[in-house]
C-alpha distance (Angstrom), angle and dihedral (degrees) to the residues before:
residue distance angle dihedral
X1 . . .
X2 3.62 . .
X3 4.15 91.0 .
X4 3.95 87.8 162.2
X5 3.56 126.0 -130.6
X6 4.31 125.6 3.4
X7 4.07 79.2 17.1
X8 4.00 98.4 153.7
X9 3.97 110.0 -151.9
X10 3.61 127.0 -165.7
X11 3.87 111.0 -147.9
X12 4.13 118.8 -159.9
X13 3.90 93.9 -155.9
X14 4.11 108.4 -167.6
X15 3.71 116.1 -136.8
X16 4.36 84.6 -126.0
X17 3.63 83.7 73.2
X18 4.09 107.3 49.1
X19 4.54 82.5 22.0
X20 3.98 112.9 35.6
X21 4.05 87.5 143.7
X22 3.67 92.8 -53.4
X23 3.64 138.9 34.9
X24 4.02 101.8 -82.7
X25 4.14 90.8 -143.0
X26 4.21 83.7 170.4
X27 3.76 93.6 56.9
X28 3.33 88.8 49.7
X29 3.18 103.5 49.5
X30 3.71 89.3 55.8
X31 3.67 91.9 48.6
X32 3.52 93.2 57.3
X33 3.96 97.0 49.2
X34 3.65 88.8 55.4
X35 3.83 93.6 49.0
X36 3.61 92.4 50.7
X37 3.98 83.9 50.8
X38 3.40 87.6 56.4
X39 3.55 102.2 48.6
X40 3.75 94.0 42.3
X41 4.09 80.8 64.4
X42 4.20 91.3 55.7
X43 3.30 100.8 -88.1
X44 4.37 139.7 141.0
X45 3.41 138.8 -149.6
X46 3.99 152.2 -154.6
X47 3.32 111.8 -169.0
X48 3.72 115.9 179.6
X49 3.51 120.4 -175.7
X50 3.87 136.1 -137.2
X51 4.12 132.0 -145.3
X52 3.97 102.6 -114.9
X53 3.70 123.6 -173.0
X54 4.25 86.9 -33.8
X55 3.77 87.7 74.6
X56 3.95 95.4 45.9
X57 3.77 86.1 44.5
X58 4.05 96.3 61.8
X59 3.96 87.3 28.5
X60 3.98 83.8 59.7
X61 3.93 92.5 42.5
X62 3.84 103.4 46.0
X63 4.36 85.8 47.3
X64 4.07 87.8 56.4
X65 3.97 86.4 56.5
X66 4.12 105.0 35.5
X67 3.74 142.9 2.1
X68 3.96 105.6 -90.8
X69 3.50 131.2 -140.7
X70 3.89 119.6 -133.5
X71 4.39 81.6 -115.1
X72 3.24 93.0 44.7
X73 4.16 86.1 55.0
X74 3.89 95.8 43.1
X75 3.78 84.6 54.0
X76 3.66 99.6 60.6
X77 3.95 90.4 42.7
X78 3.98 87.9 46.3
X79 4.03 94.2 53.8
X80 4.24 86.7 37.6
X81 4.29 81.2 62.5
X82 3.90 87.3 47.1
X83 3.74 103.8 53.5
X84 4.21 82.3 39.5
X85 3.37 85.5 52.8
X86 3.82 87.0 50.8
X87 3.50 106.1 54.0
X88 4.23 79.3 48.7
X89 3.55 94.8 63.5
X90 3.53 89.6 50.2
X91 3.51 101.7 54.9
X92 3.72 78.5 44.9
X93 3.35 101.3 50.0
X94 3.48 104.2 126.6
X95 3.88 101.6 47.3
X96 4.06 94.1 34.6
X97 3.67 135.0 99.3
X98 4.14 98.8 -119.0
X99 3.34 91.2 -119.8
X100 3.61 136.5 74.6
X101 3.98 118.7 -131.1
X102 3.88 103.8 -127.4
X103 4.12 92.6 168.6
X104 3.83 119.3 48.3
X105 3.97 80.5 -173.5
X106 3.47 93.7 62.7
X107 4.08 117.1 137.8
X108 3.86 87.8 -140.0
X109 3.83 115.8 105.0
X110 3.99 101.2 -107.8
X111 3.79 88.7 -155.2
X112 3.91 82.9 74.6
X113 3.76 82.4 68.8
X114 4.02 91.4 63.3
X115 4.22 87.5 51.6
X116 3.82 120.7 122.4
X117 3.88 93.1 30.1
X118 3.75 91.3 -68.0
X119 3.99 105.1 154.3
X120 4.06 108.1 -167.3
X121 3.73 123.7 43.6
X122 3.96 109.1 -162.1
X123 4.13 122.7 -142.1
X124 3.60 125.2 -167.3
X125 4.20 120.0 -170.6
X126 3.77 120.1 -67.5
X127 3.56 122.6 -152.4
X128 4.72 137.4 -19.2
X129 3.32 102.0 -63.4
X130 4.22 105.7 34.4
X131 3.56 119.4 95.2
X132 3.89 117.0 -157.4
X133 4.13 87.2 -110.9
X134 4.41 81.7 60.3
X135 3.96 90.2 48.7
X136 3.63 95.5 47.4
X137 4.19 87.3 42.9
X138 3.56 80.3 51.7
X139 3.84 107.0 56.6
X140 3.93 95.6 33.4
X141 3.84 77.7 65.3
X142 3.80 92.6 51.5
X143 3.54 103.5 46.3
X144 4.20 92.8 39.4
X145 3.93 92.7 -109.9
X146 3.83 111.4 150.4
X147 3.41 109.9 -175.9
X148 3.96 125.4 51.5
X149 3.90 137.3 178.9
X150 3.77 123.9 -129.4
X151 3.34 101.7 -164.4
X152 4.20 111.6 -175.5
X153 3.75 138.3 141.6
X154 4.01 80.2 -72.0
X155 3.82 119.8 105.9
X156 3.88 95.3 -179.8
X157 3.79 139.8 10.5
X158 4.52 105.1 -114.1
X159 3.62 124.5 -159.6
X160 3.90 88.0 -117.2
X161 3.82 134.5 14.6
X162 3.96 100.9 -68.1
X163 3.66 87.4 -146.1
X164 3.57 99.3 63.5
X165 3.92 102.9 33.5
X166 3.87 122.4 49.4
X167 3.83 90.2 -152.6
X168 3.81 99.3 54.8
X169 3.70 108.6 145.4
X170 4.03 119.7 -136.1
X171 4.20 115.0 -130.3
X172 3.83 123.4 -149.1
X173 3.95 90.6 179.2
X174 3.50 136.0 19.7
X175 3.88 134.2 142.7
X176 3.66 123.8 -120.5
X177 4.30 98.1 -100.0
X178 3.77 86.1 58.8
X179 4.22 93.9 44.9
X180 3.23 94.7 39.7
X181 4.27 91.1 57.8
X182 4.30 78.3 52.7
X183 4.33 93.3 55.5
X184 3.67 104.5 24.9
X185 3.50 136.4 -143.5
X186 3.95 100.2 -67.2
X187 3.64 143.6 88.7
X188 3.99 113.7 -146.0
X189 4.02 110.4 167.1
X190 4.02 95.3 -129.2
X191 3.46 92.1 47.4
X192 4.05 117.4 135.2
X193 3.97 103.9 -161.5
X194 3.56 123.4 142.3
X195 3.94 92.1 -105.7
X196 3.55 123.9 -4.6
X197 4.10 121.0 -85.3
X198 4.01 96.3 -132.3
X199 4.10 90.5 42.3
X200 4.37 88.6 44.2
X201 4.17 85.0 59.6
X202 4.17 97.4 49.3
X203 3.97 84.7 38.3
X204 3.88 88.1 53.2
X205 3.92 89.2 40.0
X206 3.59 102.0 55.5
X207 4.28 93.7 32.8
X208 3.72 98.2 -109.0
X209 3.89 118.0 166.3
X210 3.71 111.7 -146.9
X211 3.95 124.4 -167.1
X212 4.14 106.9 -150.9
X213 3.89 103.6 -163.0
X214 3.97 137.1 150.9
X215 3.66 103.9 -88.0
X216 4.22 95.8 -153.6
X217 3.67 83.3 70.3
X218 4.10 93.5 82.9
X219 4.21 84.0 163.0
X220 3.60 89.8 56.7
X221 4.04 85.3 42.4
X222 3.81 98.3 56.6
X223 3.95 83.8 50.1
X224 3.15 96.6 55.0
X225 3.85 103.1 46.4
X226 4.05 83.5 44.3
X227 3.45 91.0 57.8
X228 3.78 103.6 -115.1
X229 3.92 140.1 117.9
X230 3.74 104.4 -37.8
X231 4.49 134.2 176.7
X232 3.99 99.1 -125.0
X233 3.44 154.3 72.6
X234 3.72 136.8 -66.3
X235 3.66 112.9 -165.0
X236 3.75 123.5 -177.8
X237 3.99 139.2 98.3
């Protein structure tokens, strides 16, 4: 990145990091301090915020007690993204808009959201069927911004789910034909992919380059939004 000063950044923060189990208050912390760093050198940021383990949790709960619909599971991970999203803009709350963006598609001018000198605007999910990687897709269209970090519990995109296969390759660059053979073509609301399926196709569509990189890292952050050596992966054609 590194796009120097009035550089606007839209940040795809997964719920592992702010959620793993509990609410990581450290990671945070350092989070913040290096987006205040950033700031302090010019420049902007969406942040939008995913569920973590707090969605799974009531997702997990309310299927013990009755049969759930696949809205009915998007809705608990969309309101988990909200109150994320929440506790965001509070730790925030100097630089933020004071309110959250809950609609990407919105027919309010989102630069209103960067009035008074605030310097982050915070999004939560929308709607069944959005992941936070499609909202974030969504506004980096809006407000012309054309690369974006997806920062996860992920430090590098594999050929095949690491997890599963011992010889699971790491990428550093690949274009969105190739990822998208990796994540598929569907959206399922517990799904664990490196970036979403639905938000990889509008990300192809409108050119975006997206960085996917472990968010703990905030050393390997500050590189990367400086523009140096960074452990990730650039996708885009």
């Amino acid at each position: 990145m590194g796009g120097g000063k009035n550089e606007m950044i839209v940040i795809s923060l997964g719920g592992s990091l702010i959620v793993p189990g509990e609410i990581d208050w450290k990671f945070l912390k350092e989070f913040r301090k290096e987006i205040v760093k950033q700031i302090e050198k010019g420049r902007k940021f969406i942040i939008v915020t995913g569920g973590g383990d707090i969605a799974r949790k009531y997702q997990k709960a309310a299927g013990k007690i009755a049969n759930l619909e696949q809205d009915d599971m998007d809705w608990i991970g969309v309101h988990s993204t909200r109150l994320n999203a929440h506790l965001l803009k509070t730790i925030f709350r100097d630089y933020t808009h004071p309110r959250i963006n809950k609609n990407p598609r919105t027919k309010e001018d989102l630069m209103l959201h960067f009035n008074e000198g605030e310097k982050i605007m915070v999004a939560a999910g929308w709607r069944p069927g959005w992941s936070t990687d499609y909202v974030a897709t969504i506004l980096a269209e809006r407000l012309g911004v054309k690369k974006m970090l997806n920062l996860s519990n992920i430090k590098y995109v594999y050929d095949k789910d690491p997890k599963k296969f011992k010889d699971a390759k790491k990428i550093k660059k690949i274009n969105w034909v190739d990822f998208r053979l990796i994540v598929g073509d569907e959206w399922d609301p517990g799904l664990n992919a490196p970036f979403d399926p639905i938000a990889s196709k509008h990300a192809q569509e409108i050119g975006l380059e997206v960085i996917v990189a472990e968010g703990r890292n905030i050393e390997n952050l500050s590189k990367i939004l400086e523009g140096g050596e960074f452990d990730g992966t650039v996708i885009k054609d």
